[in-house]
VOMI-857530 format. One record per residue (C-alpha): x, y, z; residue number from 0; residue in three letters. Coordinates in steps of 0.02 Angstrom, whole numbers, padded with zeros to 5 digits. Layout:
<node x="X" y="Y" z="Z" num="NUM" residu="ala"/>
...
This chain:
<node x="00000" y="00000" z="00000" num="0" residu="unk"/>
<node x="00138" y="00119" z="00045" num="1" residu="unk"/>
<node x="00232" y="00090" z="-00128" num="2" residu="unk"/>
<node x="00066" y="00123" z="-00215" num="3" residu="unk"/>
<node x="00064" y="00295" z="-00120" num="4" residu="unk"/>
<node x="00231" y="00316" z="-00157" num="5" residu="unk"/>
<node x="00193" y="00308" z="-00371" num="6" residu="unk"/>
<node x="00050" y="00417" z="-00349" num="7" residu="unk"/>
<node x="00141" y="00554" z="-00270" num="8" residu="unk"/>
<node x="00236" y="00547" z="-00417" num="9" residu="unk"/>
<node x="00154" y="00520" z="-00548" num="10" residu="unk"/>
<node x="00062" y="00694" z="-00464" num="11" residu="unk"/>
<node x="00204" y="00774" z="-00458" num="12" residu="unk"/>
<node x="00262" y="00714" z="-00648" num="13" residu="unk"/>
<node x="00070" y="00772" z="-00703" num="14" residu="unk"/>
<node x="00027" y="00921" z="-00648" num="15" residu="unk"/>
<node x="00127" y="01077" z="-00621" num="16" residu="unk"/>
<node x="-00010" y="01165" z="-00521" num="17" residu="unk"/>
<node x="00025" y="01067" z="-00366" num="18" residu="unk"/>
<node x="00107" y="01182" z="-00224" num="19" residu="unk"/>
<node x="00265" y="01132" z="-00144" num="20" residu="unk"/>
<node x="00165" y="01132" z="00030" num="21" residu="unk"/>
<node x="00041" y="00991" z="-00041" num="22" residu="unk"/>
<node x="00183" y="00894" z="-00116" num="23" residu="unk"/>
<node x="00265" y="00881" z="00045" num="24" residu="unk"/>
<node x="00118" y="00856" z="00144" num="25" residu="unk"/>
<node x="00103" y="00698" z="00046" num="26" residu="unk"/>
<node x="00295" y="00658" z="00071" num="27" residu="unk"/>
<node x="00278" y="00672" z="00266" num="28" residu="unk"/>
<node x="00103" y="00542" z="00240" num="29" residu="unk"/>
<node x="00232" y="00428" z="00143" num="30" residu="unk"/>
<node x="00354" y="00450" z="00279" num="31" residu="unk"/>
<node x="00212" y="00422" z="00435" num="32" residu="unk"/>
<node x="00155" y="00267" z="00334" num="33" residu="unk"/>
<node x="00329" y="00193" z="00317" num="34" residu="unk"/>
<node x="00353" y="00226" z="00505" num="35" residu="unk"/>
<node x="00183" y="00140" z="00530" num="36" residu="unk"/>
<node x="00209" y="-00005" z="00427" num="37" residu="unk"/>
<node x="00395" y="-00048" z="00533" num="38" residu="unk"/>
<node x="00327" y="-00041" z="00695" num="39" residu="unk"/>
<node x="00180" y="-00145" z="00652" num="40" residu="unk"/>
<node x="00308" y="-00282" z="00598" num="41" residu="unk"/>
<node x="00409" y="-00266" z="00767" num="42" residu="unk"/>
<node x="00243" y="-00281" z="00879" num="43" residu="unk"/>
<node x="00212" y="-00438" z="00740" num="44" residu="unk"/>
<node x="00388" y="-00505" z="00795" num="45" residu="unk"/>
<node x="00365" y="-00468" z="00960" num="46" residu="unk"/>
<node x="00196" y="-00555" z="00968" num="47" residu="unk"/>
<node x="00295" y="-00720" z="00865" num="48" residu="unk"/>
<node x="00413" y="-00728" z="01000" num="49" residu="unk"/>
<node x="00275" y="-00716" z="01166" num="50" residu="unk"/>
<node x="00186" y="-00843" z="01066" num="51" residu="unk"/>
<node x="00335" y="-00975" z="01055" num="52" residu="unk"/>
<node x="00381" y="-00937" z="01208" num="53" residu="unk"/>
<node x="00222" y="-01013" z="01265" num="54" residu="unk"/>
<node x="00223" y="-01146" z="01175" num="55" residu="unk"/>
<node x="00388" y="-01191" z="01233" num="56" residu="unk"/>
<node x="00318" y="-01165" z="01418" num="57" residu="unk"/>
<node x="00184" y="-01293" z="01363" num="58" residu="unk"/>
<node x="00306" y="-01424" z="01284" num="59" residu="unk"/>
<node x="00390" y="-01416" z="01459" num="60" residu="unk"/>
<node x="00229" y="-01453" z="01559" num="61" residu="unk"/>
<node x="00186" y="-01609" z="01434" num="62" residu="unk"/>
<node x="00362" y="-01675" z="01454" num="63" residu="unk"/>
<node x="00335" y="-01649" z="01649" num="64" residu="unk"/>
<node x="00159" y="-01754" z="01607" num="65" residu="unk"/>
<node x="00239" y="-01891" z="01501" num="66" residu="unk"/>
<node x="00383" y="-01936" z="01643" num="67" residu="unk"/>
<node x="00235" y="-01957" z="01778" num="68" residu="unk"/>
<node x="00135" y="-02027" z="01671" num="69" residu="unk"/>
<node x="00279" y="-02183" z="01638" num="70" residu="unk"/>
<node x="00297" y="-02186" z="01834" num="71" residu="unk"/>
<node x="00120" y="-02225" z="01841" num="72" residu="unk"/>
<node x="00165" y="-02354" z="01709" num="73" residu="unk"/>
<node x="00315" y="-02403" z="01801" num="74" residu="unk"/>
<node x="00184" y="-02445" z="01970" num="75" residu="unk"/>
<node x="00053" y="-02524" z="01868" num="76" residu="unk"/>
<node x="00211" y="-02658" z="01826" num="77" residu="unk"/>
<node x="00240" y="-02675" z="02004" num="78" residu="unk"/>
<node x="00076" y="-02715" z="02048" num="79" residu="unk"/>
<node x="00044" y="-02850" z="01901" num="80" residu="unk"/>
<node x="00212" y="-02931" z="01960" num="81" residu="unk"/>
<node x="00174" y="-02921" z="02149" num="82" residu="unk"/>
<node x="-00006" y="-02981" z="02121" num="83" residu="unk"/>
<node x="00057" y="-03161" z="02004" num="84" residu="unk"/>
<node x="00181" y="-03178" z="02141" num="85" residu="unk"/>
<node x="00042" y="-03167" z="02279" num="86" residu="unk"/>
<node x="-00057" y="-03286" z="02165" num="87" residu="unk"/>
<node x="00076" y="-03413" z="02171" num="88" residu="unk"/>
<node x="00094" y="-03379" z="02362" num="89" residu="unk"/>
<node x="-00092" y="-03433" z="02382" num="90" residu="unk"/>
<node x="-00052" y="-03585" z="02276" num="91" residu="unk"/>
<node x="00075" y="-03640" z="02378" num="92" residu="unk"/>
<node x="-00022" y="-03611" z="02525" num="93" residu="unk"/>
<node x="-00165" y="-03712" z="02480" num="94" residu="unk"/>
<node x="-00049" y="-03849" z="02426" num="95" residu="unk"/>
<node x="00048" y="-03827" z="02606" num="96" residu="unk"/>
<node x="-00100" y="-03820" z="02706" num="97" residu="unk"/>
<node x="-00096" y="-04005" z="02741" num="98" residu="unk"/>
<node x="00065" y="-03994" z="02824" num="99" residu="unk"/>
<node x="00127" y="-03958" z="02986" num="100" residu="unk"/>
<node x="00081" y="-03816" z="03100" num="101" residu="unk"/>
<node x="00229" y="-03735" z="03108" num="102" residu="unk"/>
<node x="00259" y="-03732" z="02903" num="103" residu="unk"/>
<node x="00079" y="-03682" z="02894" num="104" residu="unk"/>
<node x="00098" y="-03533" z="02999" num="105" residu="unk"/>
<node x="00258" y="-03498" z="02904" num="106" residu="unk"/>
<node x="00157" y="-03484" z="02739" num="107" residu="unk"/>
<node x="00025" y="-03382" z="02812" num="108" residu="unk"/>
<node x="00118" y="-03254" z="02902" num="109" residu="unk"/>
<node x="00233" y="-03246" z="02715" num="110" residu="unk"/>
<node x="00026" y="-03206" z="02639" num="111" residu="unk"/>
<node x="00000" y="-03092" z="02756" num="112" residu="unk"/>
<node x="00148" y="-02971" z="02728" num="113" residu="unk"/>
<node x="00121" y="-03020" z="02530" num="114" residu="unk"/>
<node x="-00056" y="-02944" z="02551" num="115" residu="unk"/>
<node x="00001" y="-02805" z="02666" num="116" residu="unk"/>
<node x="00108" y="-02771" z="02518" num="117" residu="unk"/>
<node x="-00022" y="-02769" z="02385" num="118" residu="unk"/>
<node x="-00133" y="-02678" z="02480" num="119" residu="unk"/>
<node x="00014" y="-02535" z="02490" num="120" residu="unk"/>
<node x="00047" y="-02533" z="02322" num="121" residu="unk"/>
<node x="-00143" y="-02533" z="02263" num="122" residu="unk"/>
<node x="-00170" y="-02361" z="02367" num="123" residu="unk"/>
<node x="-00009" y="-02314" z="02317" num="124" residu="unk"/>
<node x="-00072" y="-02322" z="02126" num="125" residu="unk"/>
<node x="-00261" y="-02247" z="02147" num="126" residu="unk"/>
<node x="-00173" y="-02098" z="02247" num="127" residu="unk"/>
<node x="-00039" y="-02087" z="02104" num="128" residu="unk"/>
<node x="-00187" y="-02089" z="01981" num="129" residu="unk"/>
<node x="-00293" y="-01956" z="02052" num="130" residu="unk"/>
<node x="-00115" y="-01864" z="02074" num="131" residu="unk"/>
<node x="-00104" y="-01876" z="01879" num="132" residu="unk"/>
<node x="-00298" y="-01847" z="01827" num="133" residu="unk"/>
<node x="-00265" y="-01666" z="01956" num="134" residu="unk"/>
<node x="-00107" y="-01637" z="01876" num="135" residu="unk"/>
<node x="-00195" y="-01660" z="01699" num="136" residu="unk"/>
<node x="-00353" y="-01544" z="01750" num="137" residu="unk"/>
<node x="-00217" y="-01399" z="01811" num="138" residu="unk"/>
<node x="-00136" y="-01406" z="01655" num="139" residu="unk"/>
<node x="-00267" y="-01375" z="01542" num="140" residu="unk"/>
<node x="-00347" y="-01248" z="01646" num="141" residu="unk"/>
<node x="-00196" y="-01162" z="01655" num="142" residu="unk"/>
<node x="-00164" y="-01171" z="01462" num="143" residu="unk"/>
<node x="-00351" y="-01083" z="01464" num="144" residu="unk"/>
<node x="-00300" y="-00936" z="01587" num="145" residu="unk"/>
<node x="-00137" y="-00892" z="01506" num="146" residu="unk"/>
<node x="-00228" y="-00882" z="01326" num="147" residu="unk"/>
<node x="-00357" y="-00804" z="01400" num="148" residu="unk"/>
<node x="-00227" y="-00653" z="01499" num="149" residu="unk"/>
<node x="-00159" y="-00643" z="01333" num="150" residu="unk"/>
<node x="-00320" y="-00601" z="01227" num="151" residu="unk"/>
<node x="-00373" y="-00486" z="01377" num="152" residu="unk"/>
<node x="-00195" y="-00388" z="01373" num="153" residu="unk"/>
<node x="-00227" y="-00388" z="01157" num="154" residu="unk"/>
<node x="-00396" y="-00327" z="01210" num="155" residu="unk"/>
<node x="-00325" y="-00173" z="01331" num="156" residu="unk"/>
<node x="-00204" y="-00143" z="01218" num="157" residu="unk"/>
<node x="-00328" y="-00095" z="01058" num="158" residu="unk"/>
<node x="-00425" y="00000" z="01170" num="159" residu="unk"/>
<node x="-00281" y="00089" z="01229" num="160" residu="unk"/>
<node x="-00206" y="00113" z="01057" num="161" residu="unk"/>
<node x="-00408" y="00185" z="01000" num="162" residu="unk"/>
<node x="-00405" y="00310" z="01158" num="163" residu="unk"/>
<node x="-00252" y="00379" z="01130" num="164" residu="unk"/>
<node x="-00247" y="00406" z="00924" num="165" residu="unk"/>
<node x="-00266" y="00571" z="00917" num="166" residu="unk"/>
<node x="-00100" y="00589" z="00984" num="167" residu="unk"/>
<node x="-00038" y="00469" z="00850" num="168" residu="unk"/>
<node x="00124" y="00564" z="00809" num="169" residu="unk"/>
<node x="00161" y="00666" z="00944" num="170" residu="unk"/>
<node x="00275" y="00556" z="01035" num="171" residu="unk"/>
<node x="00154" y="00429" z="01094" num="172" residu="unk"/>
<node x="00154" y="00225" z="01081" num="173" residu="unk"/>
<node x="00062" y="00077" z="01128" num="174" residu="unk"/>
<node x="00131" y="-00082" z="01100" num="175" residu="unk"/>
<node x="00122" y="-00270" z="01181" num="176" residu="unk"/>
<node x="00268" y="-00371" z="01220" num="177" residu="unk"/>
<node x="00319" y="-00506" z="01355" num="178" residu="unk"/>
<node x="00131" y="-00523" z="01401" num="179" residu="unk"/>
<node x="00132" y="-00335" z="01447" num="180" residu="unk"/>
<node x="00058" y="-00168" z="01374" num="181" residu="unk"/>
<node x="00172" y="-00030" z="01358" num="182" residu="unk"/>
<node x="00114" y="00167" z="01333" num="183" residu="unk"/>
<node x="00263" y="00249" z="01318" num="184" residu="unk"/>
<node x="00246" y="00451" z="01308" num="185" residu="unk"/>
<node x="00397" y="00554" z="01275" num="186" residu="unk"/>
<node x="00423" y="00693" z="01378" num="187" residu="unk"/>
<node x="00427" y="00830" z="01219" num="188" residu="unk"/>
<node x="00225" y="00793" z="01235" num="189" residu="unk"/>
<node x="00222" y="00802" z="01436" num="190" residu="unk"/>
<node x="00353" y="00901" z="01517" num="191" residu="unk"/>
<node x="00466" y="01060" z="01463" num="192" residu="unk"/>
<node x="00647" y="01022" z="01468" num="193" residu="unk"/>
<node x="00680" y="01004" z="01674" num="194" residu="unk"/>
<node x="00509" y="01019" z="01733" num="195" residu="unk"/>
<node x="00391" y="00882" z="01812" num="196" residu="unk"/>
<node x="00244" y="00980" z="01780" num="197" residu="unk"/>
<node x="00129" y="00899" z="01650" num="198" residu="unk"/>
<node x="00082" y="01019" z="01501" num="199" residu="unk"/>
<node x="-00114" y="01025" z="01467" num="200" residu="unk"/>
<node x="-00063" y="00914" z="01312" num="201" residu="unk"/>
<node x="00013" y="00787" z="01372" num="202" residu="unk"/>
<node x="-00111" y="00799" z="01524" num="203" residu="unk"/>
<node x="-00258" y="00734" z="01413" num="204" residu="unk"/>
<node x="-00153" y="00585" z="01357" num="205" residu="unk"/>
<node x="-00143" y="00548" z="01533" num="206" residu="unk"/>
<node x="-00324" y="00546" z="01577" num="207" residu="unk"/>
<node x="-00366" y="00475" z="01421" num="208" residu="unk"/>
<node x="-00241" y="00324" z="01483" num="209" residu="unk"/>
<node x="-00334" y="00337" z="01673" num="210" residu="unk"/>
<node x="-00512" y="00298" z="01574" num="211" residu="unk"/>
<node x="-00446" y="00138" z="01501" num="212" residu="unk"/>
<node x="-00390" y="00085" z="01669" num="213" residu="unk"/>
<node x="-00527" y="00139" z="01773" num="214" residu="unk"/>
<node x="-00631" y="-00003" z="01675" num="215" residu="unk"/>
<node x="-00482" y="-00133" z="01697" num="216" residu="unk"/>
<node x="-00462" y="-00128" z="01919" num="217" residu="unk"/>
<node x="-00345" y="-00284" z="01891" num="218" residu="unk"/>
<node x="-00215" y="-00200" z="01792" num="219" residu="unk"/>
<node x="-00046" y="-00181" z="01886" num="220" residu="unk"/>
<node x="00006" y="-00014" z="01832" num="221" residu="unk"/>
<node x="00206" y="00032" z="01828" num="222" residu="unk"/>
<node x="00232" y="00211" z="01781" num="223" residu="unk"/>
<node x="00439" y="00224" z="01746" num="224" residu="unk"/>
<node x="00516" y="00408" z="01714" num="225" residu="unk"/>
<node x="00662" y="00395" z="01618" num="226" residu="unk"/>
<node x="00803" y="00517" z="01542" num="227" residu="unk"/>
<node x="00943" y="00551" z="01443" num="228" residu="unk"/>
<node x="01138" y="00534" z="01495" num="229" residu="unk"/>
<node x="01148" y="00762" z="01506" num="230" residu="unk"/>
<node x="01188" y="00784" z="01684" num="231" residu="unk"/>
<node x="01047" y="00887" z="01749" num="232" residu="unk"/>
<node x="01103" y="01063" z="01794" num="233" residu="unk"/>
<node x="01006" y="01159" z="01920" num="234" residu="unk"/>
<node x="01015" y="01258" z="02093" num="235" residu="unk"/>
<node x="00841" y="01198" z="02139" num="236" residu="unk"/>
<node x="00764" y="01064" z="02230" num="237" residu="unk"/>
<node x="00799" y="00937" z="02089" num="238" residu="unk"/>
<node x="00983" y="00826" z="02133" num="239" residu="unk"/>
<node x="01003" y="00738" z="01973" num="240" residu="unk"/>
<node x="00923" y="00638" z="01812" num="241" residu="unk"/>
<node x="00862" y="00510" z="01955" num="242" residu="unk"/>
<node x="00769" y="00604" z="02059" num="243" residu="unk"/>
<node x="00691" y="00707" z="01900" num="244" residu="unk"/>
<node x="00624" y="00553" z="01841" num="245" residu="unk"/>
<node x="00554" y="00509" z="01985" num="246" residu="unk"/>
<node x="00458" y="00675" z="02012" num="247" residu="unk"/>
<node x="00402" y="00650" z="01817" num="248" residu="unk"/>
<node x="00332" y="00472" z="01843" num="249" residu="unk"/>
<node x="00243" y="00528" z="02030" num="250" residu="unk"/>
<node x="00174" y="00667" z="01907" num="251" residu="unk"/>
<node x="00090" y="00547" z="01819" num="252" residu="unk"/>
<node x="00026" y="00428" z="01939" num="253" residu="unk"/>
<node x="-00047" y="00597" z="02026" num="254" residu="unk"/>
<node x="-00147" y="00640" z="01879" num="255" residu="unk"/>
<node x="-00225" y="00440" z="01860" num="256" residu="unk"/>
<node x="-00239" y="00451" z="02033" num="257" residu="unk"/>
<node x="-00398" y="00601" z="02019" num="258" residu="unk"/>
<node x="-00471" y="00456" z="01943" num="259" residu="unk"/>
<node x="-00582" y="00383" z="02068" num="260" residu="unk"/>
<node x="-00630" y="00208" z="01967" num="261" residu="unk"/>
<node x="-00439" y="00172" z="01971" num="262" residu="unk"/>
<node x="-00360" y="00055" z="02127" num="263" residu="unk"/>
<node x="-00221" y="00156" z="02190" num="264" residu="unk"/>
<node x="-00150" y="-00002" z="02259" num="265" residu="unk"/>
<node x="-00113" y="-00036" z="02093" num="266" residu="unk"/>
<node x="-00007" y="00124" z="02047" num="267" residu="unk"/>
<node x="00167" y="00112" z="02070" num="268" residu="unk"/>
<node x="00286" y="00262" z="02018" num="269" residu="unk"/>
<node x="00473" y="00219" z="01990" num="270" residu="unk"/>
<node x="00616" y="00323" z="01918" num="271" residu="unk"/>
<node x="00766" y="00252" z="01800" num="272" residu="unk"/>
<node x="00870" y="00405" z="01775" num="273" residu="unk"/>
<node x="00962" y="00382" z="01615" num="274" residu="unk"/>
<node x="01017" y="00171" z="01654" num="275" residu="unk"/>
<node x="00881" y="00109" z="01524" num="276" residu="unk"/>
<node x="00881" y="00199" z="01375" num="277" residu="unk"/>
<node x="00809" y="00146" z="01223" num="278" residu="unk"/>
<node x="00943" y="00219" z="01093" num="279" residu="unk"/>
<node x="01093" y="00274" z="01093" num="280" residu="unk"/>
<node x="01142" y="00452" z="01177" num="281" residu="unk"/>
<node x="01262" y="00489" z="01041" num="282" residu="unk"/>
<node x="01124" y="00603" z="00946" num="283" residu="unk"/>
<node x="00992" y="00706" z="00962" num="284" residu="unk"/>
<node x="00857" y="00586" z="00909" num="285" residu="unk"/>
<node x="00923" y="00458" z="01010" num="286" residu="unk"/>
<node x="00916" y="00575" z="01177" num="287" residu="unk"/>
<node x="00729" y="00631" z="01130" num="288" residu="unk"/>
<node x="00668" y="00430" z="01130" num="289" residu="unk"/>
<node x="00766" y="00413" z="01297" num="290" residu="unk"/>
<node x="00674" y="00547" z="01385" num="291" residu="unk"/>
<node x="00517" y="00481" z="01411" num="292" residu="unk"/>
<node x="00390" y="00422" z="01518" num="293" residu="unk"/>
<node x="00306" y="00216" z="01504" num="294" residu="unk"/>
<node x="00167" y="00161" z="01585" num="295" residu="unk"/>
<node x="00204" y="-00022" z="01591" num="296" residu="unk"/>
<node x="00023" y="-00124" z="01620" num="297" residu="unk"/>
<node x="00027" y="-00295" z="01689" num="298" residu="unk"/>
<node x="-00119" y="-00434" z="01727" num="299" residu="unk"/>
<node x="-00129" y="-00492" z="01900" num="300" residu="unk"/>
<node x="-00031" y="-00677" z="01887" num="301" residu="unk"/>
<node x="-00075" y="-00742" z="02043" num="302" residu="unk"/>
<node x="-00194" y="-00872" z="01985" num="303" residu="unk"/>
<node x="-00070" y="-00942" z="01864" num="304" residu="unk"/>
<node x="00077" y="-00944" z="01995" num="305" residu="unk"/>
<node x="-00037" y="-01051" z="02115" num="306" residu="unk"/>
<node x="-00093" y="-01154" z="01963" num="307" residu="unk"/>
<node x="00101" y="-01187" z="01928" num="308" residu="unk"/>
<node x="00121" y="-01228" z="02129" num="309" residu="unk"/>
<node x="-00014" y="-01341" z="02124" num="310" residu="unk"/>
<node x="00060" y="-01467" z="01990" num="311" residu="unk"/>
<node x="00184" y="-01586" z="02042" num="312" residu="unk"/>
């Protein structure tokens, strides 16, 4: 679609000489946009490939936990088979030896009885081991169900977030999902001026917008990270260094979700990474403007799967 744009800008630009320079690069910066578009849809597909082989490779591990207890269970139904021919020969033996004297006769039964005892060890031994197994079996598949169904509810959030928010398409605001996780990361030329924590009225509707979305999702663990670039920061006021600005950005943030009264505030934590995780390089300009940023960093509550994953043996 994009190299089909690309032709008709010029064949319009080869056609017509009335076209102003204004329109023809209007259409240049929608080629540009659209190019931009198209790459980061195939990183989120990527991304996407890898969560998805990841959990199939989590799965693979679970069935090859299932197959070794299943050939225990195997391994036990052997046992019993060979303890109970042995016990039938036993109560051969002691029919045959019942006509003999007392003393061999008690012998023989007192061997039964710890034969039986046995059996009867081994038989509970293998129903517990079964129901074990049949448990085990239940777990798995209801956990298979929960972690599809946290990742079609964090696709879900994530199109509504991505809706919400498209009018600041553009203006320094993404939402993409990765690792089982939606990101909205805003950079700080639409929320802050250059050393400030105060949120501009701009980047203060992003924010709300981002507070509606989660005021209808209570579950959602929200992690709101202020980072910066590698510049030292400079400055005779309150402010020590990158650190503690981008800590005072991200508490920004979690103040203005937090006049949002459907949102848990439980669930709001604010952290600050200075310049330590940047996502380009500091060597340039454009590099420093992606660090400085802001990401709210959703996450679905994963206690139900972790005592799923406790409860199989």
């Amino acid at each position: 679609m994009i190299k089909n744009i690309a032709v008709g800008l010029l064949v319009l630009s080869l056609s017509t000489s009335c076209v102003s320079k204004k329109i023809y690069t209007d259409l240049e910066n929608k080629y540009t946009d659209l190019k931009k578009e198209n790459r980061s849809l195939s990183d989120e597909n990527e991304e996407l490939l890898k969560s998805k082989n990841q959990l199939e490779l989590d799965r693979d591990g679970l069935n090859a936990e299932l197959s070794k207890v299943k050939s225990e269970r195997e391994k036990l139904k052997a046992e019993y088979a060979a303890l109970n021919d042995k016990w039938n020969a036993l109560d051969a033996s002691y029919k045959a030896l019942e006509k003999n004297s007392n003393e061999a006769l008690q012998s023989n039964m007192s061997k039964n009885r710890e034969l039986l005892s046995q059996l009867d060890a081994k038989s509970k031994a293998l129903a517990i081991e079964q129901e074990r197994l049949n448990k085990s079996a239940q777990r798995l598949q209801e956990l298979e169900s929960l972690i599809a169904a946290k990742e079609e509810s964090m696709r879900k959030l994530k199109e509504t977030l991505s809706k919400a928010l498209n009018s600041f398409e553009g203006k320094g605001l993404t939402v993409e999902q990765k690792n089982g996780k939606v990101y909205v990361s805003m950079e700080n030329k639409l929320l802050f001026n250059s050393g400030s924590w105060n949120v501009g009225t701009e980047g203060r509707k992003a924010v709300v917008e981002v507070g509606k979305v989660l005021g209808e999702n209570p579950d959602i663990s929200v992690l709101i990270e202020g980072h910066t670039d590698d510049d030292p920061f400079v400055s005779s006021g309150s402010i020590a260094n990158n650190w503690d600005l981008s800590t005072k950005r991200a508490t920004s943030i979690v103040n203005i979700l937090s006049e949002n009264s459907a949102i848990n505030k439980k669930n709001l934590t604010a952290a600050g990474r200075g310049e330590f995780s940047p996502l380009a390089s500091n060597a340039t300009a454009e590099g420093k403007a992606k660090n400085r940023r802001i990401e709210i960093i959703l996450t679905p509550r994963l206690d139900e799967i972790s005592k799923m994953l406790n409860e199989i043996d």
